[in-house]
MIKOLBA-447022 format. One line per 3 residues: number of its first residue (from 1); for each residue z, x, y of N, C-alpha, C, O. Coordinates in steps of 0.2 Angstrom, whole numbers, plus 5000, padded with zeros to 4 digits. Layout:
BEGIN
NUM> Z X Y Z X Y Z X Y Z X Y  ...
***
This chain:
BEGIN
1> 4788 5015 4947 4784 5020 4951 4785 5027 4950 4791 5028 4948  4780 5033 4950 4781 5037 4949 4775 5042 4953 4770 5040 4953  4776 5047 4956 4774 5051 4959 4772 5058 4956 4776 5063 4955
4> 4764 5059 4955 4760 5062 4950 4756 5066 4955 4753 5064 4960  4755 5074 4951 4749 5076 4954 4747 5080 4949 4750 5084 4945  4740 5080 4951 4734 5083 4947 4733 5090 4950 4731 5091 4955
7> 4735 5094 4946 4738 5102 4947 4729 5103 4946 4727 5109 4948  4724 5100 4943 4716 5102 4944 4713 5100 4950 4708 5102 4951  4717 5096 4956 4711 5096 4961 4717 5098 4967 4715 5097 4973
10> 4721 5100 4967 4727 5104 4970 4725 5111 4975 4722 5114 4971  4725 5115 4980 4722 5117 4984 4727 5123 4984 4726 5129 4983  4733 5120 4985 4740 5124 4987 4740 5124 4994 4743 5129 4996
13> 4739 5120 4997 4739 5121 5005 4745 5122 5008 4746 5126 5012  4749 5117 5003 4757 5115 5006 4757 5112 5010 4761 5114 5014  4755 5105 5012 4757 5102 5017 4760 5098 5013 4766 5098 5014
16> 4759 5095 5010 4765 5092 5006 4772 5093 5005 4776 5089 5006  4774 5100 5002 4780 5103 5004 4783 5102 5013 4788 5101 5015  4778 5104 5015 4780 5103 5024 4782 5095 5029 4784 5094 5034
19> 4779 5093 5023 4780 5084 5025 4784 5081 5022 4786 5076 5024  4786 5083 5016 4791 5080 5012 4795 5085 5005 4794 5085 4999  4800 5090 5010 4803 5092 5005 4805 5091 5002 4807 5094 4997
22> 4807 5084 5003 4814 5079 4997 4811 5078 4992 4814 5079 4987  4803 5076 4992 4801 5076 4985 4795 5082 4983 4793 5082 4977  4792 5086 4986 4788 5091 4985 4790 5097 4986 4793 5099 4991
25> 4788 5103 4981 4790 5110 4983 4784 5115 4980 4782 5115 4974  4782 5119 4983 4775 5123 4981 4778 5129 4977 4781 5133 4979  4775 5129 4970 4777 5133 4965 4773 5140 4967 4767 5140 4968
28> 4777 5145 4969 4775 5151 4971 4771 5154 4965 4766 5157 4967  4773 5154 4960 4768 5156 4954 4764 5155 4953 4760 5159 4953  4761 5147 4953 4756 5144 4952 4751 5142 4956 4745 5141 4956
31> 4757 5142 4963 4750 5142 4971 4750 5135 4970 4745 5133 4971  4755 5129 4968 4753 5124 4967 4759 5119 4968 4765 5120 4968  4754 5112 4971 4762 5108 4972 4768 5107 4964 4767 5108 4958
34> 4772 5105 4968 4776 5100 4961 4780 5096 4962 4783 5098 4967  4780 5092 4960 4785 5086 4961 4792 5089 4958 4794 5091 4953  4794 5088 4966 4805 5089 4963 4809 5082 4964 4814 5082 4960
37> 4809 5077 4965 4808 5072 4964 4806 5064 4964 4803 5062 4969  4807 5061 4961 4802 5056 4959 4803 5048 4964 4801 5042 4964  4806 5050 4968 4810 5044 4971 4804 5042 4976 4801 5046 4980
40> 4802 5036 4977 4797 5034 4982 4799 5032 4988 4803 5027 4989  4796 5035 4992 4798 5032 5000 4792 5029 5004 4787 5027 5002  4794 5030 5009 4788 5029 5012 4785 5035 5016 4780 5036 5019
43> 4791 5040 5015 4788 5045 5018 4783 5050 5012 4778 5052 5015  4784 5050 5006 4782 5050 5001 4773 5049 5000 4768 5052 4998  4774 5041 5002 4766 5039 5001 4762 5041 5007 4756 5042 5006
46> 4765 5042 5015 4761 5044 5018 4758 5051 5018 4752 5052 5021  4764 5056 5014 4763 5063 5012 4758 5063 5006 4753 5068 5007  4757 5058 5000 4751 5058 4997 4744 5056 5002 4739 5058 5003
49> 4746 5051 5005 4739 5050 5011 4735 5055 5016 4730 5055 5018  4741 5062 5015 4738 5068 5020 4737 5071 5015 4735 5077 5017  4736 5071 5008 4735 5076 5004 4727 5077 5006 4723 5073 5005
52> 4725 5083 5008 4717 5085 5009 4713 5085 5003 4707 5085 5004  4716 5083 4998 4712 5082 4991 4713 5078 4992 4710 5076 4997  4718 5073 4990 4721 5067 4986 4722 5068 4979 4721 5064 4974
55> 4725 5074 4978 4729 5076 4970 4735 5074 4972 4738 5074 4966  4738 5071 4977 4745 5065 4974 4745 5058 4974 4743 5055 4978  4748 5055 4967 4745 5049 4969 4753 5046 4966 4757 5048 4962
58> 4754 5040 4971 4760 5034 4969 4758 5028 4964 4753 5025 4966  4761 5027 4956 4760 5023 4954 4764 5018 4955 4762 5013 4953
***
């Protein structure tokens, strides 16, 4: 499993970083999320499920 996101439908909102810092950190250069690590949780998939795009996704 791996934990992916689409830096083209990405918003920058951050809520992602706000919901899960362990794996999510908002790149201040890019205004964009990024994955800091790949580790799957469940905090993780719920964090992809509040994505207001749906640019994260769990494989």
């Amino acid at each position: 499993m791996g934990i992916k996101v689409n830096l083209d439908d990405c918003i920058g909102c951050g809520v992602c970083s706000e919901l899960c810092p362990q794996n999510f950190k908002l790149d201040e250069d890019e205004g964009k999320c990024m994955v800091i690590d790949q580790e799957v949780s469940s905090l993780a998939k719920e964090t992809a499920d509040s994505c207001p795009v749906s640019a994260i996704t769990i494989d």
